[in-house]
C-alpha positions in Angstrom: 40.0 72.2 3.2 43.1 71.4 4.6 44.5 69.2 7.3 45.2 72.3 9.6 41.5 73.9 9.2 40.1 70.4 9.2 41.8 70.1 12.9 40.7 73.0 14.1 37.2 72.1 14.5 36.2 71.0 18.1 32.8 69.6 19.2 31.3 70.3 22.9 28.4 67.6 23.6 27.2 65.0 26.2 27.2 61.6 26.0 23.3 61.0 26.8 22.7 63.7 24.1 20.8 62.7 21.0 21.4 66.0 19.4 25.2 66.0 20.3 25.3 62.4 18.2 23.5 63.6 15.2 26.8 66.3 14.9 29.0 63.3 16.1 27.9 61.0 13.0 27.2 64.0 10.7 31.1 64.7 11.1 32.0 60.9 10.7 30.3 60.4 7.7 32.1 63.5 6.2 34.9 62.4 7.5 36.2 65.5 9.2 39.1 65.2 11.9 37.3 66.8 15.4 38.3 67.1 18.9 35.6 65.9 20.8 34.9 67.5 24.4 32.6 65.9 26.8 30.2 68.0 28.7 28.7 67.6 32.4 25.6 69.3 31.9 25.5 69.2 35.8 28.6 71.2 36.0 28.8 73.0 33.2 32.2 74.2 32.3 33.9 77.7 31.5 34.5 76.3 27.7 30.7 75.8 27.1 29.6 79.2 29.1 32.3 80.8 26.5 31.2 79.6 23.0 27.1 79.1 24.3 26.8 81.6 26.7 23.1 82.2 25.5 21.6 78.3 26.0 24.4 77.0 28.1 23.4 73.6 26.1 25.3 71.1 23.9 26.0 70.8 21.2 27.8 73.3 20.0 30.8 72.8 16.8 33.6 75.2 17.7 35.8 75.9 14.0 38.2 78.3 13.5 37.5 79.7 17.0 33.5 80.3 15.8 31.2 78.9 17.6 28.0 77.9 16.0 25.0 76.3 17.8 21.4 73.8 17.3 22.2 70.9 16.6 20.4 71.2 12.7 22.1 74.2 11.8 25.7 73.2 12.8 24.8 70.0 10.8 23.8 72.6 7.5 26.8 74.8 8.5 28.9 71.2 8.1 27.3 70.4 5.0 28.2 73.8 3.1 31.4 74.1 5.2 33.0 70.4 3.9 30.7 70.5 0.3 33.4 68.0 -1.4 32.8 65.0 1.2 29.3 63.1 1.8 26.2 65.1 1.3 23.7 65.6 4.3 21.3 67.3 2.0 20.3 66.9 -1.3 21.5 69.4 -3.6 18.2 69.2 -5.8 16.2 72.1 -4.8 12.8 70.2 -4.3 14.4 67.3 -2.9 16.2 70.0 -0.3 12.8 71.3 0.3 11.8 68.4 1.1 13.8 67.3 3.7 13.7 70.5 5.3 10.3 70.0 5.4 11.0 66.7 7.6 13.2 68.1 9.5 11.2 71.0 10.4 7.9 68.7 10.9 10.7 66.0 13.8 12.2 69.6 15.1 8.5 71.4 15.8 6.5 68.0 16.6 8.8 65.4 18.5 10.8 67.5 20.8 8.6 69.2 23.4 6.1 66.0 22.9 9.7 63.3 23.9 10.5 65.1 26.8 6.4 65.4 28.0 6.6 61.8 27.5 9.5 61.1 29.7 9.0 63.7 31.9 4.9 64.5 32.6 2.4 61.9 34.4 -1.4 62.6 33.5 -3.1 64.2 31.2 -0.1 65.9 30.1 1.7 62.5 29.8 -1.1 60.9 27.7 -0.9 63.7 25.2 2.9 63.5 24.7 1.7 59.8 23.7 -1.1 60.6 21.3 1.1 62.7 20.2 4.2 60.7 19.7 2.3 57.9 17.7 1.2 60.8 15.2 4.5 61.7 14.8 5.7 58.3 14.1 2.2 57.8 12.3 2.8 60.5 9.7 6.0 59.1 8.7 5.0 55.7 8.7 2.3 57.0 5.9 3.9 60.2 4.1 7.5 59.8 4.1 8.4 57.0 1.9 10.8 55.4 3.9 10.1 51.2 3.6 8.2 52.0 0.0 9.5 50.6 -3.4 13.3 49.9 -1.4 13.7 52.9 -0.3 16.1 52.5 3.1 16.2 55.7 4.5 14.7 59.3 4.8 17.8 60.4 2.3 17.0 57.0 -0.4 20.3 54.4 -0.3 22.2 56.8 2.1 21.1 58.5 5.5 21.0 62.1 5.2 20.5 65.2 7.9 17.0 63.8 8.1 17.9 60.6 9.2 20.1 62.1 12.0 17.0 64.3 13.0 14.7 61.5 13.3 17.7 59.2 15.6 16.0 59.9 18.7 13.2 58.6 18.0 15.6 55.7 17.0 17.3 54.7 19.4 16.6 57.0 22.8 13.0 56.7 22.5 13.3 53.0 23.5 15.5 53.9 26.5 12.5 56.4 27.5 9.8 53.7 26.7 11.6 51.1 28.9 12.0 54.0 32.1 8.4 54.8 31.4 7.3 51.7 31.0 4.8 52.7 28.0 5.6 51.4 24.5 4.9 53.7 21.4 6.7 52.8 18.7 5.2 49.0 18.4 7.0 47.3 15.4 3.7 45.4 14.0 1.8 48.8 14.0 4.5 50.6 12.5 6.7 48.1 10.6 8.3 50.9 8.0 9.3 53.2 10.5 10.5 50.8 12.9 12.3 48.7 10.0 13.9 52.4 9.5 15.3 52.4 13.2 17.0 48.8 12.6 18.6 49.9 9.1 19.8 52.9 10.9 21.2 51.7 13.9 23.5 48.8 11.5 25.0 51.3 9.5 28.9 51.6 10.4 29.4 55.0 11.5 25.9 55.2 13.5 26.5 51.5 15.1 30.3 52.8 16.2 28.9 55.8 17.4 26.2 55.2 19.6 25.4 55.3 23.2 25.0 51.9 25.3 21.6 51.4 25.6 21.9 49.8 28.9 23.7 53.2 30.2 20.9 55.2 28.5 18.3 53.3 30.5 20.3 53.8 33.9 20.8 57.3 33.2 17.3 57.9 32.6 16.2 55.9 35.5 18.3 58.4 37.9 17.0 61.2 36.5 13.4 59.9 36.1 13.9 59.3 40.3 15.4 62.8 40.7 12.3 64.3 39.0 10.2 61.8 41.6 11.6 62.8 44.0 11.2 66.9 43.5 8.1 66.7 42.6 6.6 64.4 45.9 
């Protein structure tokens, strides 16, 4: 793909986004020129309402004057878009299963049960919990990841399920220190939380990821806000 197409691809996200920096990286490591645009999801602007006017939410990849949305799909569209530069998939059919399989299992389980966690008190909060250290649990046991050398979700190389998994990362930690709960416990789960190091110390993640001193203050306002609604 040429220089001119290669230009013509712009990405809407937020900075406290986790999905918006699994598009950021997946572009990176593919090495694709972008213009990035940086969203106030408190004011949302005319661009976003135009190319998401469904969701209203970030991210979405803007190419060609297309806009195509979820953060898992524009990161597939990417792959099959730019197939020449680094893979986010495997292209062995069982190994692709595979990692649609974990991506599906991170996209079904971790979402609703991360913002629970952050978000709920009670019973409600406790679940997100149990269910946050099954999540991590299942990985910890049935991926792979930390057995016989193996690095990452995608082997030597991080792959789209690495980038599904980063929340739990890096932004769960900023949530766990708001919260002031601690799931993911490093001698309880030493493979998945050796994962989150090796992840966060590769290049293009490390230059491309939110301060996690700003994460914590920007969760601290909104965990107030939601105080403060809700007494």
């Amino acid at each position: 793909m040429g220089e001119e197409e290669s230009s013509s691809v712009k990405l809407i996200g937020a900075w406290p986004s986790a999905y918006s920096y699994r598009v950021i990286w997946a572009l990176e490591l593919k090495g694709i020129k972008y213009e990035y645009i940086n969203e106030n999801l408190m004011n949302k602007s005319e661009v976003l309402l135009r190319y998401n006017p469904i969701h209203k939410k970030v991210p979405v990849l803007v190419h060609g004057g297309k806009s195509i949305l979820d953060s898992m799909i524009i990161l597939e569209y990417i792959d099959k878009t730019w197939p020449e530069k680094y893979s986010l998939l495997p292209k062995d059919a069982y190994e692709k299963s595979v990692a649609r399989f974990w991506i599906k299992f991170m996209e079904e389980k971790a979402t609703s049960s991360l913002a629970n966690f952050f978000m709920r008190s009670g019973e409600e909060h406790e679940k997100a919990v149990k269910e946050l250290v099954e999540i991590i649990e299942t990985a910890e046991e049935h991926s792979g990841i930390g057995d016989n050398g193996k690095k990452f979700f995608g082997g030597d190389n991080i792959n789209a399920v690495d980038l599904a998994f980063s929340s739990l990362a890096h932004w769960l930690g900023a949530v766990e220190e708001v919260v002031g709960v601690k799931v993911l416990e490093a001698n309880k789960f030493p493979k998945f939380h050796g994962w989150t190091e090796r992840f966060k110390q590769v290049p293009v993640i490390k230059d491309n990821l939110p301060d996690y001193n700003e994460l914590v203050s920007f969760f601290k306002g909104v965990k107030e806000q939601l105080t403060d609604t809700t007494t």
